[in-house]
N, C-alpha and C positions, 0 to 999 in steps of 0.2 A: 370471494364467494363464487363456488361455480356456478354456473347460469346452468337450468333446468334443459334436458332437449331428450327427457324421458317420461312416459307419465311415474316411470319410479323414485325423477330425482325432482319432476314437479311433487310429490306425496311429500318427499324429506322438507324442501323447500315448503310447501304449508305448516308441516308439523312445528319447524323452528319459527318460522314465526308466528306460531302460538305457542311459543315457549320451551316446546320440546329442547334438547332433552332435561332441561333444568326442571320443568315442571311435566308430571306425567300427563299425558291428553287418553280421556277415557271414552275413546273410539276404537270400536274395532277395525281388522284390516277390512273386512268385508265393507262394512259402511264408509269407509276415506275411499275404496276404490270405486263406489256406488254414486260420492260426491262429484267423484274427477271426473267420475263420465256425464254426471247432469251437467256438471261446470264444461266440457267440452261440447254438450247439445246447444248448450243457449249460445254458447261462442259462437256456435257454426250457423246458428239459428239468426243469427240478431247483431252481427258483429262486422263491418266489410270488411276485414282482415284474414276472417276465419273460408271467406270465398276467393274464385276466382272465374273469369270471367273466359269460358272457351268455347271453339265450335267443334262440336264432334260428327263424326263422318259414319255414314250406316249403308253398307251396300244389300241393296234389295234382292230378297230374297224367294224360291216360289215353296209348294207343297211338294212333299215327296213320299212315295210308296214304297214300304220296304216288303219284299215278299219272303215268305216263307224259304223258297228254294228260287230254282232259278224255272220263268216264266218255262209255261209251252207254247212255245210258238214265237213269234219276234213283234212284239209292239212299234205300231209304226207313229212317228211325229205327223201332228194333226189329226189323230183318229179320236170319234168321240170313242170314250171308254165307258162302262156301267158296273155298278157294285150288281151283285145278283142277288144279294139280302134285303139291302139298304134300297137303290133303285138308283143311287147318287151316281150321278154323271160331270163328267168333267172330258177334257180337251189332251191331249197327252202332247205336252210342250217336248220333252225330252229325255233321250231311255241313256242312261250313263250307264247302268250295267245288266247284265241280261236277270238280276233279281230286283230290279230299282226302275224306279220311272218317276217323272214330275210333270206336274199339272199348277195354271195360275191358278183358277177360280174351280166354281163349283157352278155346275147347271140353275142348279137350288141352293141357295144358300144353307135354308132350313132342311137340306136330306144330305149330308156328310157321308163318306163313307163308313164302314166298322171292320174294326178286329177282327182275322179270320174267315172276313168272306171272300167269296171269288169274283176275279174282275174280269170284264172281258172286252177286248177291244172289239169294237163295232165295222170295221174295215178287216183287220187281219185275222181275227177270231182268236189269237193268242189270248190266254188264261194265265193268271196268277191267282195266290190264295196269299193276303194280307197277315202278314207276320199278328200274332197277338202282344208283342210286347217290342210298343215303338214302332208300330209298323205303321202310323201314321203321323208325320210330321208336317204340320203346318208352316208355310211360311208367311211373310209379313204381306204379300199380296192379298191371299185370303184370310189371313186375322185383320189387317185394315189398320193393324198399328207395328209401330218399330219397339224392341226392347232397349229403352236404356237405363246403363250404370247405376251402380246403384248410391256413389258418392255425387251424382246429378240431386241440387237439391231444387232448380228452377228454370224450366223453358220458357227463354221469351220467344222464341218464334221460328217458324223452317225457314229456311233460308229459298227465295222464288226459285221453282221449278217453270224451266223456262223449254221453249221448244226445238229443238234439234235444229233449226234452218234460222239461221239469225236477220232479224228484220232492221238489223243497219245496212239496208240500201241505198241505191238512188230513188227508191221511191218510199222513203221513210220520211213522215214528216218533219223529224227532227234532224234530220238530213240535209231537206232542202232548205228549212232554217239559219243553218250553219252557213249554208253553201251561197246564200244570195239574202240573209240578212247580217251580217257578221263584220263585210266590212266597213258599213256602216257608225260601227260601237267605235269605243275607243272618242278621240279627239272629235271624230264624227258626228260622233250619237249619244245617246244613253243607255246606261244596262237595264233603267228601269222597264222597260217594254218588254225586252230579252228574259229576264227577269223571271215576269207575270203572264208571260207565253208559256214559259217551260213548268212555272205552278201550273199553269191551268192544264197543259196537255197534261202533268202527271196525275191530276184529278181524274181527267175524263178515261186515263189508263185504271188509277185502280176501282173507278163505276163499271167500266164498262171490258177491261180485260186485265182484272187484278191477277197475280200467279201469287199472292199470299194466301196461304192454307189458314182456316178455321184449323186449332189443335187445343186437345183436352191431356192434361199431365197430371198423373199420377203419380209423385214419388212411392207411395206404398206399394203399389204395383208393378213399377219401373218398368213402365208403358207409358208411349204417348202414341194416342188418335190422333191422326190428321184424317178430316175429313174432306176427302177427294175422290173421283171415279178413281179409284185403283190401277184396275183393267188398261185403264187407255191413257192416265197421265204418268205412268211409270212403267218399266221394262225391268224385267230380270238382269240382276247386276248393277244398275244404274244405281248414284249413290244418293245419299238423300243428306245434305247438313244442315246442323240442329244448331242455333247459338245459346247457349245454356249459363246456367250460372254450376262451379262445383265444389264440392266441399275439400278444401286442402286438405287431403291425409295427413295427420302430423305424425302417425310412420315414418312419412316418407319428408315431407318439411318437420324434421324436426325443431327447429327455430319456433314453432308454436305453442311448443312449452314453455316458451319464454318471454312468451306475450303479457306484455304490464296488464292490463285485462284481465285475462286468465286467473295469472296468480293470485289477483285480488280479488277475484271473484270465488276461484275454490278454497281460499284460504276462510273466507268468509263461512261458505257454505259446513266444514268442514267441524269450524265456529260454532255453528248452530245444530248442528247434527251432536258435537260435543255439550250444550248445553240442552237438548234434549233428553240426552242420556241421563244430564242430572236432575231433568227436573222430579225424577221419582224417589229422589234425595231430599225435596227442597224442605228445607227449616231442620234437619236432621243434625244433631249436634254432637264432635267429636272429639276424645280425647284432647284435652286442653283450651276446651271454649270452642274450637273451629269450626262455623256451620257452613252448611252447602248453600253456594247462591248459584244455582242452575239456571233459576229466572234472569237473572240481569242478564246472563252469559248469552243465552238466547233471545232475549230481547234488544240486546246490543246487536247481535250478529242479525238481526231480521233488521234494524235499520241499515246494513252495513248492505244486505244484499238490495233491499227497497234500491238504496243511493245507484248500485252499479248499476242494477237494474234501468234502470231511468236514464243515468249516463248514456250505457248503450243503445236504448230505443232513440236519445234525441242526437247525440252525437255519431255515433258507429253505426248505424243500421240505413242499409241500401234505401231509396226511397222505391213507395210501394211501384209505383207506375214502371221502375225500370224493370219487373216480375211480368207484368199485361202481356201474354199469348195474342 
């Protein structure tokens, strides 16, 4: 028997064992391919097989001005700039080409630039006129969140953004710990003290200078908020990683076609979807006595998914808490 590593050879592989081709299955193509795909959502949904556990990397990004043509005049780095319609102001971080310019933030949050109005630098007095289509692109400084993937099915958390000048000194207090209580431990001493030192300073770290970000995920949106001053705890370029949970492509792992799981969960599915279709048959009686039992067929197959069901939520399924942003 070949083993499945297609959703075309996982569809044959259900059909046969419901009998196919000795007995006909009276499913359309449309509906068996409609099953494979519910049978792969709850896989990927409810199953630690159908995930995988990675950190993905996002380099930050700012806003940028596409003009019409190319400016009059030369935009200089650090000049305020002003929409002349809008009233929106911003900072001009950096001119890449004489029709292009980018900006972090926004003076006012709530007064954005628009389409087609004219900008003017506040120092140089060079003018541009805001392209109407795409002429303004936001970056993740001013939207305040990063885009991710869309096979990302759960963020647990950013990874600490921490400060450019690293506070492993000599006058770290975890430092002078090391440094003059350490030789102590061993045949010495005890780790218990050593121990309940470094719980406790890592308490009074994350009270009193946690670098863990509050963040909001959205798979439907394939966004996630981290709530942070923007402006001042991130720079343009700097990257940001996410450790996430993601859904195996079985595209690309094929081998998930051949998940014991799987098979017996779409084969089931497949089952029911099959005695559905009968049951507008049911008690209908055919040449030679033969009648339709659409019912049992589908009330077999809805115990069969209840069982997997259940299987997978108490056995296969991540526990909630490793999901908690």
């Amino acid at each position: 028997m070949a083993k499945p590593n297609s959703k075309t050879t996982l569809i044959d592989f259900c059909l046969r064992s419901l009998g196919a081709p000795v007995i006909e299955i009276n499913v359309d193509e449309d509906q068996i391919d409609d099953r494979i795909d519910e049978a792969l959502q709850f896989y990927q949904n409810y199953h630690m097989d159908g995930i995988e556990k990675v950190f993905l990397k996002h380099q930050i990004t700012n806003s940028e001005l596409v003009f019409q043509a190319v400016t009059t005049g030369t935009f200089i780095e650090g000049e305020i700039m002003t929409g002349g319609t809008s009233g929106a102001i911003a900072t001009v971080k950096k001119v890449p080409t004489t029709s292009t310019l980018r900006y972090n933030t926004l003076g006012n949050p709530n007064v954005p630039f628009q389409a087609s109005e004219t900008v003017t630098g506040g120092t140089s007095g060079a003018t541009g006129v805001i392209s109407s289509s795409n002429g303004i692109v936001k970056g993740n400084i001013e939207n305040r969140f990063i885009p991710i993937p869309d096979l990302v099915q759960n963020v647990v958390r950013v990874i600490p953004i921490r400060d450019s000048v690293s506070t492993s000194d000599m006058f770290d207090i975890r430092y002078q710990i090391h440094m003059n209580d350490l030789y102590s431990l061993g045949f010495m001493g005890s780790l218990a003290e050593y121990v309940m030192s470094m719980q406790y300073l890592d308490m009074l770290d994350n009270i009193i200078d946690s670098d863990e970000k509050t963040i909001n995920f959205d798979m439907h949106k394939n966004q996630l908020d981290i709530f942070m001053n923007w402006s001042q705890e991130v720079q343009v370029d700097d990257y940001i990683v996410v450790e996430c949970f993601r859904i195996l492509d079985p595209d690309t792992y094929t081998d998930v076609y051949n998940d014991y799981f799987l098979k017996k969960y779409a084969t089931s599915l497949i089952k029911r979807q099959w005695g559905t279709n009968l049951l507008k048959f049911e008690g209908m009686q055919m040449p030679g006595g033969v009648t339709f039992n659409g019912r049992q067929l589908f009330d077999d197959a809805n115990e069969e998914i209840t069982r997997l069901e259940e299987e997978a939520r108490l056995n296969w399924e991540q526990p909630v808490d490793f999901y908690v942003g």
